[in-house]
VEXDREN-2710 file (C-alpha; in Angstrom, 1 decimal):
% VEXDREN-2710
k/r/px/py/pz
1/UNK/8.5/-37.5/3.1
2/UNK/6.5/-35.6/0.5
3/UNK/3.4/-34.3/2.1
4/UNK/0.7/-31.5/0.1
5/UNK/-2.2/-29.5/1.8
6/UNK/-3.9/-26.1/2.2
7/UNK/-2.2/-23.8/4.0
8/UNK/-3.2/-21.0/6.6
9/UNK/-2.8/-17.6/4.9
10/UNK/-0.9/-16.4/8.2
11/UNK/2.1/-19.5/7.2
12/UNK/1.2/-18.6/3.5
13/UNK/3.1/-15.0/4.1
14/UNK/5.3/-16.2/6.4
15/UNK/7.0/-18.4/3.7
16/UNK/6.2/-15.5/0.8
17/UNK/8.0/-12.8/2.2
18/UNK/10.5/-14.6/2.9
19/UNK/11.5/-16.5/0.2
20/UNK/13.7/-14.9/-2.8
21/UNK/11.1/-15.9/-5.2
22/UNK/8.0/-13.9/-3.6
23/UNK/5.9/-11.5/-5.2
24/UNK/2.7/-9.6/-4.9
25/UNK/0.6/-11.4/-7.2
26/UNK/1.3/-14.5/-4.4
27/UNK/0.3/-12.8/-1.5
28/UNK/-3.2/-12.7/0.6
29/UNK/-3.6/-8.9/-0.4
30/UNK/-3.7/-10.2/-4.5
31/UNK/-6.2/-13.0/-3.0
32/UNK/-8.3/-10.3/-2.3
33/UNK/-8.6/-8.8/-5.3
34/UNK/-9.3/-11.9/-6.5
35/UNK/-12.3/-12.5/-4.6
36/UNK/-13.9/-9.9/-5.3
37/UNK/-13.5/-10.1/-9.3
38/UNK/-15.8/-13.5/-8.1
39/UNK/-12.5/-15.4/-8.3
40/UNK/-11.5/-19.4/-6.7
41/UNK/-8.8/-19.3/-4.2
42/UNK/-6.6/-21.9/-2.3
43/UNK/-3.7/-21.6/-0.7
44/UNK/-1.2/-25.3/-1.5
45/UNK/1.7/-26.1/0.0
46/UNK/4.5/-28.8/-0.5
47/UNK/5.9/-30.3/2.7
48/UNK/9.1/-32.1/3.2
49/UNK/9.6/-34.1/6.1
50/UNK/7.5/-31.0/8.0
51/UNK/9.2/-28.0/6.7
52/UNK/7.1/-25.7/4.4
53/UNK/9.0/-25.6/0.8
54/UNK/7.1/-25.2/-2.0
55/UNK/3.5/-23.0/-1.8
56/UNK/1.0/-21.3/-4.2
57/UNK/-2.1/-19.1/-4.8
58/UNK/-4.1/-21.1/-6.9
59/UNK/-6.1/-19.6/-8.8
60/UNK/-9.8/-20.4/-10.7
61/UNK/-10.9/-17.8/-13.3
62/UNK/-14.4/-18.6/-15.0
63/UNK/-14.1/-20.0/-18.7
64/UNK/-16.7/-21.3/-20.8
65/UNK/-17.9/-24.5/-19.3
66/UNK/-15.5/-24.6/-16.5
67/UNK/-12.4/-23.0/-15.4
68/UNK/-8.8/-22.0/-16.2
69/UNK/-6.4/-22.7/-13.1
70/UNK/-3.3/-20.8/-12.9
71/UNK/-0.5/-20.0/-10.6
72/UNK/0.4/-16.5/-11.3
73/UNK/4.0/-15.4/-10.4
74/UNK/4.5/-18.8/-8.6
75/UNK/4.8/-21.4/-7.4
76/UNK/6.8/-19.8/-4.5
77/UNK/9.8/-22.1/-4.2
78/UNK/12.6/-21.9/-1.0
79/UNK/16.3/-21.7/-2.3
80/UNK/17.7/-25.1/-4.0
81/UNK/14.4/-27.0/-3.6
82/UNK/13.4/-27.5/-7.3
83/UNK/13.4/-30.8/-8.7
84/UNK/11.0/-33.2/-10.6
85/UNK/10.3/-35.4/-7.3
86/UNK/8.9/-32.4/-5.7
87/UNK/7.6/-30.6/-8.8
88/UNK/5.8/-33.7/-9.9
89/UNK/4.2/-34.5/-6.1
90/UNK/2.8/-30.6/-5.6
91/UNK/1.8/-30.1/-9.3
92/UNK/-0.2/-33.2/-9.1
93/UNK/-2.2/-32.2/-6.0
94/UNK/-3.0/-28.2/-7.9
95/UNK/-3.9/-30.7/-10.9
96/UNK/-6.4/-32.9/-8.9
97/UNK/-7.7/-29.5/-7.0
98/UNK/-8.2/-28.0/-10.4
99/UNK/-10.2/-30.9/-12.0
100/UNK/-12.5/-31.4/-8.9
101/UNK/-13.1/-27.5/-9.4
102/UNK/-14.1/-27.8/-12.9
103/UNK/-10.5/-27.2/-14.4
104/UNK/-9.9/-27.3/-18.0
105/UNK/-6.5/-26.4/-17.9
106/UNK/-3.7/-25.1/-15.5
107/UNK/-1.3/-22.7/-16.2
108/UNK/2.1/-21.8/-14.3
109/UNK/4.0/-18.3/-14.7
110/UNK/6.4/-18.7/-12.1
111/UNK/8.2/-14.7/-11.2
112/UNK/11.4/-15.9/-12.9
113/UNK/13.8/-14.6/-15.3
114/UNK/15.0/-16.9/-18.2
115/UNK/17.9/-14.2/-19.4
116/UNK/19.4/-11.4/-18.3
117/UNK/20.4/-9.0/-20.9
118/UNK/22.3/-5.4/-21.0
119/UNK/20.6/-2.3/-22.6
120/UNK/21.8/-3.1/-26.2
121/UNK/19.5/-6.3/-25.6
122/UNK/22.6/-8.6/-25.7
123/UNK/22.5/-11.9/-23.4
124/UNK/24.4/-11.9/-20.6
125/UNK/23.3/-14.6/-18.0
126/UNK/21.2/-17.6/-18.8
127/UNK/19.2/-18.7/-15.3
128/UNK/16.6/-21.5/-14.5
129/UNK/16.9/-24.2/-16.9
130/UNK/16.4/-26.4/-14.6
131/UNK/12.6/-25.7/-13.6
132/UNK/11.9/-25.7/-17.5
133/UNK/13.4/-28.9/-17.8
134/UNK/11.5/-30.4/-14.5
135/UNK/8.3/-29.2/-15.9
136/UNK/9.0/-30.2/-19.2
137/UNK/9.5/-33.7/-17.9
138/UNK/6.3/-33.9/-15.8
139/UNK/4.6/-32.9/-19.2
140/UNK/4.0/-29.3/-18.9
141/UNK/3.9/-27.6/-22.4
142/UNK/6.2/-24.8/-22.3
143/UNK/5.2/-21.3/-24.1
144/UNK/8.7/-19.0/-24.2
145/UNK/7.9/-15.2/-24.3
146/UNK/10.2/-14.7/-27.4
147/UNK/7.3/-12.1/-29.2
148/UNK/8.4/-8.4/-28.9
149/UNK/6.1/-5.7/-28.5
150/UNK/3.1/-4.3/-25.8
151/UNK/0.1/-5.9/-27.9
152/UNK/1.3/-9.2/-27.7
153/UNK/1.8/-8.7/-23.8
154/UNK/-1.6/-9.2/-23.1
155/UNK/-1.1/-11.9/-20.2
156/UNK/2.0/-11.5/-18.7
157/UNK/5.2/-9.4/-19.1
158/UNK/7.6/-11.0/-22.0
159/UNK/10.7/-8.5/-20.9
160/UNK/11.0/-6.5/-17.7
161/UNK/13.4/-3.9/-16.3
162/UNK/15.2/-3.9/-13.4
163/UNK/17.7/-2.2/-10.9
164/UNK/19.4/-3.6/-7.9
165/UNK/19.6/-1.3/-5.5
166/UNK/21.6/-3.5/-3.0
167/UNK/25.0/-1.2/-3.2
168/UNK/22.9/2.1/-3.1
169/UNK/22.5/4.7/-0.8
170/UNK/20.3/8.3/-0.7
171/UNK/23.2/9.7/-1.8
172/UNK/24.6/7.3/-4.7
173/UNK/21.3/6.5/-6.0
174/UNK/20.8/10.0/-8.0
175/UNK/24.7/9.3/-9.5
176/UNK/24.1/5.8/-10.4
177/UNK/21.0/7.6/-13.4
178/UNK/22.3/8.3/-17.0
179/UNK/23.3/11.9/-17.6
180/UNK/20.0/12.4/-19.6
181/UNK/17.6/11.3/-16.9
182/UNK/19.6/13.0/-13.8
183/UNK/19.0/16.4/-16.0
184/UNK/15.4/15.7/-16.6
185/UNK/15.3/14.9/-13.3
186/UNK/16.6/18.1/-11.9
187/UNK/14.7/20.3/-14.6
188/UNK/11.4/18.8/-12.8
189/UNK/13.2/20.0/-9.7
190/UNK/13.6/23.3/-11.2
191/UNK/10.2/23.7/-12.7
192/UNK/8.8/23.2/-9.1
193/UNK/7.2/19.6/-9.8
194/UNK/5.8/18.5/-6.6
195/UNK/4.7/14.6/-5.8
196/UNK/1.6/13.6/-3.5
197/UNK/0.1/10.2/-2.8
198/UNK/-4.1/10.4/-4.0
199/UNK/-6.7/9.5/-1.5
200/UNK/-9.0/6.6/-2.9
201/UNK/-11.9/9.2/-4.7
202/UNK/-9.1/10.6/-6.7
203/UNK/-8.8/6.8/-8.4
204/UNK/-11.0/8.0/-11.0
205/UNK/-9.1/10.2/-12.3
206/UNK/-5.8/7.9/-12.0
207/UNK/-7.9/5.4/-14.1
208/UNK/-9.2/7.9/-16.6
209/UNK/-5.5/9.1/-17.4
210/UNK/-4.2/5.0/-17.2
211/UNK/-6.4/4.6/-19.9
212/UNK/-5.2/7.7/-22.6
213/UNK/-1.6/6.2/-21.8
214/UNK/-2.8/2.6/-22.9
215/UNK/-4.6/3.7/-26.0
216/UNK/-1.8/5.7/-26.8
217/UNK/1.4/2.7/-26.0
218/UNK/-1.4/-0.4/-27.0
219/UNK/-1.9/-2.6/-24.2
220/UNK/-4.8/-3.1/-21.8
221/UNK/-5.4/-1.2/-19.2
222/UNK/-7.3/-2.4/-15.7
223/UNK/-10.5/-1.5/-14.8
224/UNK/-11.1/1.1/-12.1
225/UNK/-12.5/-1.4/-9.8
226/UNK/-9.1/-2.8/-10.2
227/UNK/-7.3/0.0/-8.4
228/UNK/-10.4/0.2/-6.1
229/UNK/-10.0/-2.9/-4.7
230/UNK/-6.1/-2.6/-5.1
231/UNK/-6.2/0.3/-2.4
232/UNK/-8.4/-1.0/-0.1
233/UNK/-6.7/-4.5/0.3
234/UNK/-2.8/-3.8/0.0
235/UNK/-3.6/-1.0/2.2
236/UNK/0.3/0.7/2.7
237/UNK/2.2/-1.4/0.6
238/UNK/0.4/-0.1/-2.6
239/UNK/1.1/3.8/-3.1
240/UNK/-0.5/6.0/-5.7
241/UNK/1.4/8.6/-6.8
242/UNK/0.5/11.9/-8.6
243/UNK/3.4/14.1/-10.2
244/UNK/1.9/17.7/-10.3
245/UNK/2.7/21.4/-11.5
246/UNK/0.8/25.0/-9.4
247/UNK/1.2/27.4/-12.5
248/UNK/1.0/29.9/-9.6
249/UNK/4.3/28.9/-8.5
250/UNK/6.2/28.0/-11.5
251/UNK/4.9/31.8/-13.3
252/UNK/6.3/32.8/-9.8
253/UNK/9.8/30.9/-10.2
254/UNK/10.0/32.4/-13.8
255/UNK/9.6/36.1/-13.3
256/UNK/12.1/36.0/-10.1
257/UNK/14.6/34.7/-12.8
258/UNK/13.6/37.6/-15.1
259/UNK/13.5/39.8/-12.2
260/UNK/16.9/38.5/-11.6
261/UNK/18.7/39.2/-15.1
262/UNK/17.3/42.8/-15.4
263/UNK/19.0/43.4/-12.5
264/UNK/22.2/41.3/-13.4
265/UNK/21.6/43.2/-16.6
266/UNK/21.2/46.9/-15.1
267/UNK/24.6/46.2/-13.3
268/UNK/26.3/45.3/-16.7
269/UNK/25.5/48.2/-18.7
270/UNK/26.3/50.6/-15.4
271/UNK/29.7/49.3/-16.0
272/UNK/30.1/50.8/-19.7
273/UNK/32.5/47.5/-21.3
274/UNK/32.1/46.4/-24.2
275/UNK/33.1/42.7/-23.5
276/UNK/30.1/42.4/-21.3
277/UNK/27.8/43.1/-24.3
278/UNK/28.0/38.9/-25.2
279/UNK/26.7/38.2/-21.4
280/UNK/23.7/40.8/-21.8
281/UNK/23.0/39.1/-24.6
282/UNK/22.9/35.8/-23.0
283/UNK/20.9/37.4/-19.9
284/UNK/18.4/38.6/-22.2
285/UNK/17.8/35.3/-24.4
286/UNK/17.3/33.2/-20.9
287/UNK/14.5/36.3/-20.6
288/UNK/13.1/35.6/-23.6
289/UNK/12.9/32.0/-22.6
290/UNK/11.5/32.6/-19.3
291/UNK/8.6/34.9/-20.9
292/UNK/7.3/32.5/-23.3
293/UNK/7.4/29.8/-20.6
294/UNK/5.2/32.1/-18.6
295/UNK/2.7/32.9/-21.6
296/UNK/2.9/29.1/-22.0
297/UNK/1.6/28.4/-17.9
298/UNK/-0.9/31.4/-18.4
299/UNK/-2.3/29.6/-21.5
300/UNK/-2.1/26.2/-19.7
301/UNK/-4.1/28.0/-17.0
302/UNK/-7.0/29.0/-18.7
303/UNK/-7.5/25.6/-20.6
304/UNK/-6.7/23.4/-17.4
305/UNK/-6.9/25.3/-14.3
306/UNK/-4.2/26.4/-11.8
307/UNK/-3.1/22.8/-11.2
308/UNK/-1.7/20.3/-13.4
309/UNK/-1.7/16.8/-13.4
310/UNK/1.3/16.0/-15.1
311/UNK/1.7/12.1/-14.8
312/UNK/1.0/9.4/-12.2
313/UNK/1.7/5.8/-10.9
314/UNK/0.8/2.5/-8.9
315/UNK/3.9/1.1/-6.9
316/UNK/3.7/-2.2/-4.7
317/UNK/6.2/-2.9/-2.3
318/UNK/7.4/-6.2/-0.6
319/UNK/10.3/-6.7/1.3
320/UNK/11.9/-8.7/-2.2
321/UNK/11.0/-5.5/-4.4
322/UNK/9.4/-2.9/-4.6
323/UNK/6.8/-3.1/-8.4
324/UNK/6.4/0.2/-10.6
325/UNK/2.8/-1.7/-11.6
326/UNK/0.8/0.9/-13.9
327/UNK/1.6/4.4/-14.5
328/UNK/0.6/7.5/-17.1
329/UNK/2.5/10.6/-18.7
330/UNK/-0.4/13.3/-19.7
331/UNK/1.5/14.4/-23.2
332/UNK/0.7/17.7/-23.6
333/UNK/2.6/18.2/-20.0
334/UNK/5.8/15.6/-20.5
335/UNK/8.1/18.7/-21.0
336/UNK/7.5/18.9/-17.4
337/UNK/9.1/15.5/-16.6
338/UNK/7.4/14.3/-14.2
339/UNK/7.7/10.5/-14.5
340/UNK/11.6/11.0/-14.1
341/UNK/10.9/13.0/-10.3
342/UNK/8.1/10.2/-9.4
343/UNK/10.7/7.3/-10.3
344/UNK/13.8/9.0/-8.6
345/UNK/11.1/9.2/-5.2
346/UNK/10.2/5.7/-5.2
347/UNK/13.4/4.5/-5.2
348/UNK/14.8/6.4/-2.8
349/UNK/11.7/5.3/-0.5
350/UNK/12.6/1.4/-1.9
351/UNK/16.3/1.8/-0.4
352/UNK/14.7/3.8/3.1
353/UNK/12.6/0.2/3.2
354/UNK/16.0/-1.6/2.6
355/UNK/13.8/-3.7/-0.6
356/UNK/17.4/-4.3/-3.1
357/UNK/15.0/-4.4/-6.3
358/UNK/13.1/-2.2/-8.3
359/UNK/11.1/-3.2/-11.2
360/UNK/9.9/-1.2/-13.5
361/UNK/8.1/-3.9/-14.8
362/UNK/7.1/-4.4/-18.7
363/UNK/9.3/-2.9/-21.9
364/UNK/8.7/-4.2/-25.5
365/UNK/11.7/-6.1/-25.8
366/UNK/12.2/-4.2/-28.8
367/UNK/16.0/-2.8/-28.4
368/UNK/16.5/-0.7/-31.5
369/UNK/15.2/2.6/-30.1
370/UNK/12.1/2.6/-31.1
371/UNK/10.8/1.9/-27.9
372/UNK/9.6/4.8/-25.7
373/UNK/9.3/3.2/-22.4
374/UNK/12.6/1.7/-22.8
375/UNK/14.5/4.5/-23.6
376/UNK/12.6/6.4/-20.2
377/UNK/13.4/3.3/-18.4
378/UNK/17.4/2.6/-19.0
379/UNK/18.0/5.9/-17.9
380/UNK/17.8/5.1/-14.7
381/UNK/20.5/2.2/-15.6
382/UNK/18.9/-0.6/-15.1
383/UNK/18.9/-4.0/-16.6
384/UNK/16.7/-5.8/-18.9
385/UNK/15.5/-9.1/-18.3
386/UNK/13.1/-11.4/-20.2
387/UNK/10.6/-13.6/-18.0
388/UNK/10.8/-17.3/-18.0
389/UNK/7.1/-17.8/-19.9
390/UNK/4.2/-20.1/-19.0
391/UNK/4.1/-23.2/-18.3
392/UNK/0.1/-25.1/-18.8
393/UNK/-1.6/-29.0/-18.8
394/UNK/-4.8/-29.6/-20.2
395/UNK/-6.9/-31.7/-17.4
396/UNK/-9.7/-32.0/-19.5
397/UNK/-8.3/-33.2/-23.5
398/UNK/-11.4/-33.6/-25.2
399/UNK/-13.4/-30.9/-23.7
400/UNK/-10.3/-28.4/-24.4
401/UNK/-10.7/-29.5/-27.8
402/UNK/-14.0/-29.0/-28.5
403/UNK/-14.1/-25.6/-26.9
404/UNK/-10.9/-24.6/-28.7
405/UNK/-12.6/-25.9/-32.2
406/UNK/-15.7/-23.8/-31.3
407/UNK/-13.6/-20.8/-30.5
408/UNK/-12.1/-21.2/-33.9
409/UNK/-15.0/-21.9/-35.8
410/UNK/-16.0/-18.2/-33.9
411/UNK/-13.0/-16.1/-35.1
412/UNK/-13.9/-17.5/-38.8
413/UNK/-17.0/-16.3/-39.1
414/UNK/-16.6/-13.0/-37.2
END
């Protein structure tokens, strides 16, 4: 027997964080961020003969003259529980809920993949045809995420990127990167790039940098009340994290080096051979390096202080995966690579929490090169994956179309 009701938000998480499917944007945390944006907020769930197997954080956002109802990253479904029988009894209760709130619509994005593709973009695994066709035949209007691109993404990721970290360890991890990243990775080393998690009155700042990087790549960013609320409600499971540079100490690392060659230097010419002439040479060009890397910190120093914020990043863990959620690169500091140290640290404290997944989250779907963020992303050697898209019914026909004629009539005159 089919059986739908609100659920406690204590069973809620029980069946969350422990189903395959779970995600942060279906958790209590997200329902309280939610609230505060002045949000609606159930918690549904689909019975079957008493056992829990089917659940959702519905969700009302205010619309002009009602609501929009979605179910963001859900609904949360147990292993080898879809079909239309169960689909059609629990969508029908969110669609009653929905209307008795107001609803104009309802819209599903369930945290699914509809392909899995390799870093040329090619298709390798097709998965979940059979939710698209149960929703399909319970007369849900289907919207793919085939456009490329970060404008287009205003809603919802199109493409993600992925690594399974299930046969990794703290000492594989580092081996498993491209060539490319693990030496970005070690130059940050090198450099003397150091990582620290921000207190909540350094948000600010986070959010003011957040923003150049979305100006810069073209999507929206949030608002800082966003990562305010963030903080406070996901309390250890979100982490803020701030890749940074003391000029002091890299100047420091720099003239040791050059300190070092004049010496290695001294003892060459003490010897008096002539086939050591090619290795002063060399001694003295990674000098010359090392001095204008100086005269670059000193320079940096005087414009920006002694400390520099090179780039920095939201993460949100759950015991499915662990979600590399926003993030910026300050430009005029990326030859320090930062984001490569910050990503190499986050995974490493994904496989200490024993999560298998990491997700970097959104890439263009755009596989040609031009991508930036890709590029950064596949380094790590990952796996590119495009979502399964949205899923929405209209509750209200006539009053959709009225205030969808309006909004056109709108866009024509502005």
């Amino acid at each position: 027997m089919l059986t739908v009701k609100e659920i406690d938000p204590t069973e809620f998480m029980s069946f969350e964080q422990h189903c395959p499917t779970g995600n942060f944007y279906q958790t209590i945390w997200q329902q309280q961020v939610l609230l505060r944006e002045h949000n609606l907020t159930t918690f549904r769930g689909l019975y079957e003969d008493d056992e829990l197997i089917m659940a959702a954080l519905l969700v009302g956002r205010k619309i002009h003259f009602g609501y929009r109802f979605e179910v963001y990253g859900g609904p949360v479904i147990a292993p080898n529980k879809v079909s239309v029988a169960r689909l059609r009894v629990f969508l029908a209760d969110l669609e009653q809920y929905a209307f008795q709130h107001q609803g104009l619509e309802l819209k599903l994005v369930p945290n699914l993949d509809c392909h899995v593709l390799d870093n040329d973009g090619t298709i390798i695994d097709s998965q979940n045809e059979a939710l698209t066709q149960a929703l399909s035949e319970i007369g849900y209007r289907y919207a793919n995420f085939k456009s490329a691109g970060y404008k287009t993404a205003a809603h919802a990721n199109h493409y993600v990127y992925k690594k399974d970290l299930s046969h990794l360890n703290a000492d594989t991890l580092t081996k498993s990167y491209s060539s490319k990243a693990r030496y970005n990775l070690n130059k940050a080393k090198e450099f003397g790039v150091t990582l620290r998690q921000i207190p909540f009155d350094e948000l600010s700042e986070f959010k003011y940098n957040t923003n150049k990087t979305a100006e810069r790549l073209h999507f929206k960013d949030k608002p800082l009340a966003y990562y305010q609320d963030a903080f406070e409600t996901y309390g250890n499971r979100v982490q803020f994290v701030v890749a940074e540079l003391n000029l002091d100490n890299y100047i420091a690392i720099y003239q040791k080096k050059i300190t070092h060659n004049d010496a290695q230097i001294s003892e060459l010419i003490a010897k008096r051979k002539g086939y050591n002439e090619a290795k002063i040479a060399e001694l003295k060009r990674q000098s010359n390096n090392h001095t204008r890397k100086i005269a670059q910190a000193k320079m940096f120093a005087d414009e920006y202080g002694t400390t520099l914020n090179i780039a920095g990043a939201m993460f949100i863990s759950q015991p499915q995966e662990m979600d590399y959620v926003f993030s910026y690169t300050n430009e005029e500091f990326k030859m320090f690579r930062g984001p490569f140290l910050i990503q190499d640290a986050m995974m490493h404290e994904a496989i200490n929490q024993h999560i298998q997944t990491y997700n970097f989250l959104g890439i263009a779907g755009e596989f040609d090169g031009s991508d930036g963020v890709f590029e950064f992303k596949k380094g790590f050697n990952g796996y590119p994956a495009e979502e399964i898209g949205e899923f929405t019914k209209i509750l209200r026909p006539a009053k959709y179309q009225i205030i969808s004629t309006l909004r056109g009539l709108k866009q024509l005159v502005s």
